[in-house]
N, CA, C and O of each residue as an XYZ file, in Angstrom:
512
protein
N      25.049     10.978     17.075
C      23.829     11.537     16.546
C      23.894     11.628     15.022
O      22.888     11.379     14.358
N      25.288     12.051     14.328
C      25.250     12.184     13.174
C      25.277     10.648     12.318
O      24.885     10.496     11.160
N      25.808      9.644     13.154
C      25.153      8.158     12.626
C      23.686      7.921     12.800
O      23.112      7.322     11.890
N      23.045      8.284     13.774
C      21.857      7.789     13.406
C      20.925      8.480     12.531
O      19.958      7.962     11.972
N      21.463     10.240     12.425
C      20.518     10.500     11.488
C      21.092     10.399      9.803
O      20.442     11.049      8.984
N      22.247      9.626      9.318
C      22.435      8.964      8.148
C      21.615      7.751      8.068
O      20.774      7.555      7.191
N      21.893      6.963      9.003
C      20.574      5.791      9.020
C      19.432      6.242      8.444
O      19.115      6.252      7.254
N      18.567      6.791      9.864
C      17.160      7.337      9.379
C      17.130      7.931      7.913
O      16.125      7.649      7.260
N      18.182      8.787      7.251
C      18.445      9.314      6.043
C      18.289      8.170      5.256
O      17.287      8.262      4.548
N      19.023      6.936      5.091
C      18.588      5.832      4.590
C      16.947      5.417      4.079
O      16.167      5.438      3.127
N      17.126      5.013      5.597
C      15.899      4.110      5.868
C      14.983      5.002      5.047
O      14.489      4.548      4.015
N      14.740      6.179      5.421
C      13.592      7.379      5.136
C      13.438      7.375      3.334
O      12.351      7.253      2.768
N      14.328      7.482      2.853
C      14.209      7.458      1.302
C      13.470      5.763      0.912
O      12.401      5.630      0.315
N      14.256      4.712      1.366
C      13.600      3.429      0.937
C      12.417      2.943      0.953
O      11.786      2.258      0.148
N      12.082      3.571      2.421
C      10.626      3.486      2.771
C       9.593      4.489      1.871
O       8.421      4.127      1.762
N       9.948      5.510      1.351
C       9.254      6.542      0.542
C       9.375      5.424     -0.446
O       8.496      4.565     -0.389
N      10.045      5.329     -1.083
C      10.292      4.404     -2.680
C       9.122      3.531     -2.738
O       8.317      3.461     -3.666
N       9.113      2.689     -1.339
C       8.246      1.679     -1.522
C       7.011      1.602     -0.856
O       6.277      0.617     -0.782
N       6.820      2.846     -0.323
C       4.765      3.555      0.158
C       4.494      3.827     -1.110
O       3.497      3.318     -1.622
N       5.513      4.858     -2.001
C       4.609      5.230     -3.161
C       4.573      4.430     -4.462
O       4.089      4.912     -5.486
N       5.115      3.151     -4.405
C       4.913      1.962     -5.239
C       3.619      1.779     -4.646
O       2.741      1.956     -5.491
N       2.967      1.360     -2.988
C       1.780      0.885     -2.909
C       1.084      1.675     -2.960
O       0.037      1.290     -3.481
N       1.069      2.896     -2.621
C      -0.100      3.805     -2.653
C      -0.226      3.606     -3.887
O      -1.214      2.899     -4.089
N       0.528      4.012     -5.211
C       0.173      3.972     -6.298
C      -0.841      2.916     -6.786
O      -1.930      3.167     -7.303
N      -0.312      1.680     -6.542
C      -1.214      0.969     -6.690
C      -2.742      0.847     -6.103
O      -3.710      0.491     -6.775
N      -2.763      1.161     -4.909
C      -3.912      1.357     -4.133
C      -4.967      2.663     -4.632
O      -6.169      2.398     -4.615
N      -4.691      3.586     -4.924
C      -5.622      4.741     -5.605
C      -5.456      4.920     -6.898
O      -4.799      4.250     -7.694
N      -6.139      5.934     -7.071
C      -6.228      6.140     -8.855
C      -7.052      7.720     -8.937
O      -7.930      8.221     -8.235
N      -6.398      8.143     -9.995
C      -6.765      9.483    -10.413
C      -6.094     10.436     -8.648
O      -4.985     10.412     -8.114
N      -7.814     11.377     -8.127
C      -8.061     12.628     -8.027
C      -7.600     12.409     -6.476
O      -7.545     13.342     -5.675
N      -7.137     10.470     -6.019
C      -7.384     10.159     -4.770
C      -6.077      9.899     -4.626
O      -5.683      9.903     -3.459
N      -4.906      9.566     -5.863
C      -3.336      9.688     -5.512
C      -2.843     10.763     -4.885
O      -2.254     10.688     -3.807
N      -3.078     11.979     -5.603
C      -2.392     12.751     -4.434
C      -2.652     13.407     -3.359
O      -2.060     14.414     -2.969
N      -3.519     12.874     -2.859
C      -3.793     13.272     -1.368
C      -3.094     11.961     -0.819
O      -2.270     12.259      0.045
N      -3.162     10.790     -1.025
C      -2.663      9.906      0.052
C      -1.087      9.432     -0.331
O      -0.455      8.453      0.067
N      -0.547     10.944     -1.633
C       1.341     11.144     -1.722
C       1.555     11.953     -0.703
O       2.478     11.910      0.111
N       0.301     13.005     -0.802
C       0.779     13.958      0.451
C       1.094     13.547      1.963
O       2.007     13.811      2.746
N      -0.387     12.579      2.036
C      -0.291     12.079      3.407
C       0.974     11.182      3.760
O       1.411     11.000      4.896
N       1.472     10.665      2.597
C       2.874      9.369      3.447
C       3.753     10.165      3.367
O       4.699      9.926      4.118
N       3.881     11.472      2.448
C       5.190     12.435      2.640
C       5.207     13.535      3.928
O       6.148     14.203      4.358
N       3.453     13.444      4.483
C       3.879     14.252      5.886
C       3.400     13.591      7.308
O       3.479     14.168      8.392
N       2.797     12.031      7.056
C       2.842     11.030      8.233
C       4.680     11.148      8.875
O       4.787     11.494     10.052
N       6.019     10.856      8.073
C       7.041     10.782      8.907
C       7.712     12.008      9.593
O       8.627     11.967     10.416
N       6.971     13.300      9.009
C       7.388     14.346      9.745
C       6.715     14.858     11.296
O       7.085     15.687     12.127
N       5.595     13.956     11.218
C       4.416     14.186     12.533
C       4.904     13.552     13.193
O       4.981     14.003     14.336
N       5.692     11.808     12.900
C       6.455     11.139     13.759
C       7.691     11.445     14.550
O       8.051     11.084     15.671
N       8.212     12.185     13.679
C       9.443     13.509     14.202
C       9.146     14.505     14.729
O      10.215     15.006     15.075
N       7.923     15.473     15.179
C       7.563     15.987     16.028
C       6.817     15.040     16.868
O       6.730     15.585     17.969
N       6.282     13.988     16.898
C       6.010     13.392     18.487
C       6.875     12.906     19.271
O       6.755     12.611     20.461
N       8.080     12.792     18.341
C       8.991     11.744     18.636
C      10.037     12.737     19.934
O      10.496     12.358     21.012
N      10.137     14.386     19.087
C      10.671     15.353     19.910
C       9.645     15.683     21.319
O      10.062     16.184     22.363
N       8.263     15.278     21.058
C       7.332     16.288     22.354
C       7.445     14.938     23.104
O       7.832     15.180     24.247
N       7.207     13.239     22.857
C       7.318     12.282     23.801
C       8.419     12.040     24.751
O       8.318     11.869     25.966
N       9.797     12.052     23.814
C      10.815     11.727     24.794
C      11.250     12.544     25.690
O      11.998     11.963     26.477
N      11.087     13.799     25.949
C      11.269     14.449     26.800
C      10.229     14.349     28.188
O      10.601     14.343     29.361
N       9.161     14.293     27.801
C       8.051     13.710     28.232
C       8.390     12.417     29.535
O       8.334     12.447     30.765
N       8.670     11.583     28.753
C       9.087     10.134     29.200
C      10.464     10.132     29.960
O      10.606      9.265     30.823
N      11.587     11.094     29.707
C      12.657     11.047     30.416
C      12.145     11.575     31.791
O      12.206     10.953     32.852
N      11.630     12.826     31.600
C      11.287     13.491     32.908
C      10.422     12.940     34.372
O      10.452     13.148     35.585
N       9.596     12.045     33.297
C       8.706     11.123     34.154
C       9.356     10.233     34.811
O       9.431     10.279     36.039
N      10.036      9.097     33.939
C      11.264      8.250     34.499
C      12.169      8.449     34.880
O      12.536      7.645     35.738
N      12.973      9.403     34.600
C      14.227     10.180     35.026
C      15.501      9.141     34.715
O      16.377      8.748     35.485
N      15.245      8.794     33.072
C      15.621      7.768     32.760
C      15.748      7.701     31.165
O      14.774      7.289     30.537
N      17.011      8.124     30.424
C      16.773      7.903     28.803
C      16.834      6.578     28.488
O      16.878      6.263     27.299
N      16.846      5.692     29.396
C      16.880      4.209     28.854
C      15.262      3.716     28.174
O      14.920      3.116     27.154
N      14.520      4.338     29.361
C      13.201      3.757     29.184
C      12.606      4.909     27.825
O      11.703      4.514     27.087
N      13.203      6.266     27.636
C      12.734      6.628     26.576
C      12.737      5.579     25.460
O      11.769      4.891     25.135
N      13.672      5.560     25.047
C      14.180      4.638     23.999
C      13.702      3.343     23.731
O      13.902      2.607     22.765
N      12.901      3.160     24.958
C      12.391      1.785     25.296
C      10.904      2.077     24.479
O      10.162      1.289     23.892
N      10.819      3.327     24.669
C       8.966      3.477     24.383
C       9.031      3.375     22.810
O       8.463      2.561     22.082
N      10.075      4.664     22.398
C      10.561      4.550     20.532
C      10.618      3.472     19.928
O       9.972      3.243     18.905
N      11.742      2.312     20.722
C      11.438      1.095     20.069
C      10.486      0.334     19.927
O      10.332     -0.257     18.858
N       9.544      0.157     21.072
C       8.399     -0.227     21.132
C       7.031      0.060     20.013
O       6.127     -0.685     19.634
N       7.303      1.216     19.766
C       6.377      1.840     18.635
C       7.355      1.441     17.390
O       6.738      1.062     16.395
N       8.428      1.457     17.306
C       8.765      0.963     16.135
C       8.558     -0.828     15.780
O       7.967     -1.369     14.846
N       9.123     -1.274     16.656
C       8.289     -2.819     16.803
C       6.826     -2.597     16.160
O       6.658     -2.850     14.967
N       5.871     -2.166     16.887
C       4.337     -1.817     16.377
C       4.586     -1.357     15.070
O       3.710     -1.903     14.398
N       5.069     -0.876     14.552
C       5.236      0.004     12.863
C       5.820     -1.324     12.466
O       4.967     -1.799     11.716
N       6.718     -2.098     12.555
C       6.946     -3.342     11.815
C       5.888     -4.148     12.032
O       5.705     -4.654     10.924
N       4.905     -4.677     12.924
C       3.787     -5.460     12.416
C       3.244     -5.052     11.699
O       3.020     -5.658     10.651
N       2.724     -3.663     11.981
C       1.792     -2.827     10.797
C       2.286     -3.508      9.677
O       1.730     -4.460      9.129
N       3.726     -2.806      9.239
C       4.181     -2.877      8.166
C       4.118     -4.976      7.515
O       3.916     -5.265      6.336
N       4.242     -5.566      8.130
C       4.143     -7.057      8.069
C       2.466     -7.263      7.789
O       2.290     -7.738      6.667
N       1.488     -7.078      8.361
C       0.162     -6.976      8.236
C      -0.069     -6.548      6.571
O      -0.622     -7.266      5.738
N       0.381     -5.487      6.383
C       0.166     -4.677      5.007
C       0.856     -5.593      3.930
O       0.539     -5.971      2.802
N       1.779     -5.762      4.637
C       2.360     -6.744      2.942
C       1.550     -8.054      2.837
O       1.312     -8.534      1.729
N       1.151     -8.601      3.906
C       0.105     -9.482      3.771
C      -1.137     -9.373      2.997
O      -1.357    -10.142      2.061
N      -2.008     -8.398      3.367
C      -3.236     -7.978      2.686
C      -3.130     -7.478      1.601
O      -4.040     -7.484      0.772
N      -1.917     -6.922      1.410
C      -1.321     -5.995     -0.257
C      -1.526     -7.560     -1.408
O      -2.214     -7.789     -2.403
N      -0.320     -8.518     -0.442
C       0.039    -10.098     -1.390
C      -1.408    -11.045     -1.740
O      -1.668    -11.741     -2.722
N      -2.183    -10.754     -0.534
C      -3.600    -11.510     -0.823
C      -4.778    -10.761     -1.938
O      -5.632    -11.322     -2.624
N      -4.434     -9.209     -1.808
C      -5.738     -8.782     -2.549
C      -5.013     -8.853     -3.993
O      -5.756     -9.238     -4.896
N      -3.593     -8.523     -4.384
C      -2.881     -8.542     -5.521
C      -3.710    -10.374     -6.400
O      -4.351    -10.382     -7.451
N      -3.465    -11.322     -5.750
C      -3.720    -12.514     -5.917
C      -5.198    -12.346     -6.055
O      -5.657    -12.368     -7.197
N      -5.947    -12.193     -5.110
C      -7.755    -11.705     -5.735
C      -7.926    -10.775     -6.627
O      -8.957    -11.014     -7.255
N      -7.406     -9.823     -6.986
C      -7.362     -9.131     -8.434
C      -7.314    -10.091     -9.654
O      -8.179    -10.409    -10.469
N      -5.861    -10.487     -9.489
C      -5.864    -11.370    -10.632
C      -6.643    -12.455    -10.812
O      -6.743    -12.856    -11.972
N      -7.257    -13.070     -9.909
C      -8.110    -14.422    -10.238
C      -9.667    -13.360    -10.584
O     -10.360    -13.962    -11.404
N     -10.109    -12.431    -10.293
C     -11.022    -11.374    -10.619
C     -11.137    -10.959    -12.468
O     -12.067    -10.940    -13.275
N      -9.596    -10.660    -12.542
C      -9.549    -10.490    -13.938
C      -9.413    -11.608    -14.727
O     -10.008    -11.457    -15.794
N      -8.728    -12.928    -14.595
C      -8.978    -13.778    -15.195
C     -10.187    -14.482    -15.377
O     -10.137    -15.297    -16.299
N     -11.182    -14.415    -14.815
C     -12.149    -14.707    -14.430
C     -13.214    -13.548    -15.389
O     -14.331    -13.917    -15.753
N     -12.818    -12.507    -15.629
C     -13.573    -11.523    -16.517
C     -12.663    -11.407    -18.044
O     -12.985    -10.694    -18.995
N     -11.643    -12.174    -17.979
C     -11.451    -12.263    -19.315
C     -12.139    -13.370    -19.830
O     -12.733    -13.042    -20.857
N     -12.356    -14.949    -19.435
C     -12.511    -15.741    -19.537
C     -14.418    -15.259    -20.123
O     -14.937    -15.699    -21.149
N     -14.909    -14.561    -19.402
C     -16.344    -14.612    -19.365
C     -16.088    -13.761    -20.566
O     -16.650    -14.384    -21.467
N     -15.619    -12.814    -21.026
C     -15.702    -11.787    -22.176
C     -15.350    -12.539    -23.315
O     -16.085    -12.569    -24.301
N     -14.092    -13.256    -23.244
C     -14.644    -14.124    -24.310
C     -15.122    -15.160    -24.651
O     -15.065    -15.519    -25.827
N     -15.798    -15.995    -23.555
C     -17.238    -16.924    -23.930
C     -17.889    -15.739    -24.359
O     -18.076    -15.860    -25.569
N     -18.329    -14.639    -23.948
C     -19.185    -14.181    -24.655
C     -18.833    -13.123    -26.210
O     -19.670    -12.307    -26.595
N     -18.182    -13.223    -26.565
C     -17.864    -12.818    -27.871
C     -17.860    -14.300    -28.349
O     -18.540    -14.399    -29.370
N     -17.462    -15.175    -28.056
C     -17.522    -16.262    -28.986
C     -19.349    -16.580    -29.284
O     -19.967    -16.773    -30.331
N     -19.714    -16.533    -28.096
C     -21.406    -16.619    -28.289
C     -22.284    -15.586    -28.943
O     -23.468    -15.794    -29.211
N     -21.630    -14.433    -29.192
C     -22.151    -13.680    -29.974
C     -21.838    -13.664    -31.534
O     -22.485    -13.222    -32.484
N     -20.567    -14.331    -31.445
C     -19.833    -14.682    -32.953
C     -20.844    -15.537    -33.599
O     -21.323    -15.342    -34.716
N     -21.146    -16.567    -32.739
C     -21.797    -18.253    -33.395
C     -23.528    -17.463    -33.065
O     -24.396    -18.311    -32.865
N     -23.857    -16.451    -33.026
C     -25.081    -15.936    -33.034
C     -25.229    -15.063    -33.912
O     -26.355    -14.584    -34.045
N     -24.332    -14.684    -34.612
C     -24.069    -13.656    -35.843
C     -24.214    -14.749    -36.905
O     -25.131    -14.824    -37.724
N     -22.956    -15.764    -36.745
C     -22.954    -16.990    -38.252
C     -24.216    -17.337    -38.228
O     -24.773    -17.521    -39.310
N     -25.162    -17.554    -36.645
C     -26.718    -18.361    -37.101
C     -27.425    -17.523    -38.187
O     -28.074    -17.864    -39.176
N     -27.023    -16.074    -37.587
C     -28.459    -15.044    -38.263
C     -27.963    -14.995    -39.622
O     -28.849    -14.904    -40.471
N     -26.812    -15.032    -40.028
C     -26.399    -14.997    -41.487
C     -26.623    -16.149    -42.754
O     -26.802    -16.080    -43.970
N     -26.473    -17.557    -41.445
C     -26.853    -18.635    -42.434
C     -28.592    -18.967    -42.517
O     -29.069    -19.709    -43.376
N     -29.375    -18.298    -41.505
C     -30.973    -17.925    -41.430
C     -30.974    -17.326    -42.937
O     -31.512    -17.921    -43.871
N     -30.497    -16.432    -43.032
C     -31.072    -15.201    -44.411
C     -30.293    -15.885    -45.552
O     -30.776    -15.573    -46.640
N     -29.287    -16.681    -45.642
C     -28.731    -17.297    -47.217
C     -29.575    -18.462    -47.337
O     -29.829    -18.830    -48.484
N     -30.100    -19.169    -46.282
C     -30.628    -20.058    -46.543
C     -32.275    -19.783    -47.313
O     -32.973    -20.570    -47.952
N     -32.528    -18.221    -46.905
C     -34.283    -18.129    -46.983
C     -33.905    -17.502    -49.044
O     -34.847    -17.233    -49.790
């Protein structure tokens, strides 16, 4: 027991490190810390279901094999999640940037078109 909860001790910090790299990125301002709060108390709700299910599931089965069977199972499901998310994180990161390049590009065609619309109005009035 005391190996697996050094593991989870592991795992648990790395995974914090790298929710609040994406959350960060994902909100801004008044809406970060509500969704720091939420990923710092989503893994403690998982640790109380995790205590009210398996007991649950042994008693039913009369069987800690198949507990363990259900835990992994949901953890499997938490790695697609987690596979899904880095997907949509890697695709919208990539549509941002073609978004902003795309609005730099237009900002300065248009300062340049406002530049060569300034030199017109200036060489209008030296010429008159």
């Amino acid at each position: 027991m005391l190996a697996g909860r050094v593991i989870f001790g592991i795992g648990c910090e790395n995974m914090y490190v790298g929710q609040s790299a994406i959350i960060s990125e994902w909100f801004i301002n008044y809406e970060l810390p509500l969704a720091i709060s939420m990923i710092s108390s989503i893994p403690l709700i998982g640790s109380f279901m995790n205590g009210a299910i398996t007991p649950v599931v042994f008693i039913k089965y009369n069987d800690l094999g198949t507990a363990f069977e259900v835990g992994f199972g949901l953890c499997i499901v938490s790695l697609l999640l987690v596979i899904f998310l880095t997907c949509l994180d890697y695709k919208t990161c990539k549509h941002d940037e073609q978004v902003l390049t795309e609005y730099i590009i237009e900002k300065k065609l248009r300062q340049k078109a406002e530049m060569e619309e300034q030199n017109k109005r200036r060489s209008v009035k030296f010429d008159t």
